[in-house]
Phi, psi and omega in degrees: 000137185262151207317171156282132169236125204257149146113192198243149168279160174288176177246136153305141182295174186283166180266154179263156192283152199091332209250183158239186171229156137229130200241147178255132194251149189284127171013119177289330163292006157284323196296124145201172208279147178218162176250107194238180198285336171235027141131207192265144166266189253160139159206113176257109189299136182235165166232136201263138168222018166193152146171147231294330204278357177241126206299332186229152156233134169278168183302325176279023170104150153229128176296136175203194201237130160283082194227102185229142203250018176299110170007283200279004157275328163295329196266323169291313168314312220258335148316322177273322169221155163330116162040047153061002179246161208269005155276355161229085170299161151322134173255115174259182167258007176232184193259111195289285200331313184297332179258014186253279220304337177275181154301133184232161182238142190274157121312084185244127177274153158323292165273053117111359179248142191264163166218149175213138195247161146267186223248000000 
């Protein structure tokens, strides 16, 4: 049984334009849609290891939620799952977890859209 927990994980802050992040992305079954006040998200669970807006990271990593509503946070759903919603993942021919699990690097282009590759 897993321990008790009160609260929310934090979400990252936005990258800033021009700069990156680098990220580990989570289990897909954690990945899911959230509904906010400016429409529907993206919310991808992370382990955060570099970015600019933050003074410190530890080496293993921080945990946060990646929750955007960005091209590329959409183009990774609709990569993963069926018509982009997370009760119907994909079937690869490869061990998907193992390559989300490796480092990808975020992106904010100057004008204000993000991409993101792996590393």
């Amino acid at each position: 049984m897993p321990g008790i927990k009160f609260g929310v994980e934090p979400n990252m802050s936005q990258v800033p334009p021009g700069e990156t992040a680098t990220i580990k992305l989570a289990s897909i079954d954690k990945w899911e849609l959230k509904e906010t006040e400016y429409g529907t998200k993206y919310s991808i669970p992370i382990l955060l290891f570099s970015h600019s807006s933050y003074d410190s990271i530890p080496s293993k990593g921080m945990k946060c939620n990646w929750v955007s509503k960005s091209s590329a946070c959409k183009a990774l759903f609709e990569w993963v799952f069926e018509d982009g919603l997370p009760e119907h993942p994909k079937t690869f021919d490869f061990d998907l977890e193992k390559e989300l699990n490796k480092k990808w690097k975020l992106t904010r282009h100057e004008t204000g859209g993000y991409s993101v590759e792996q590393l």
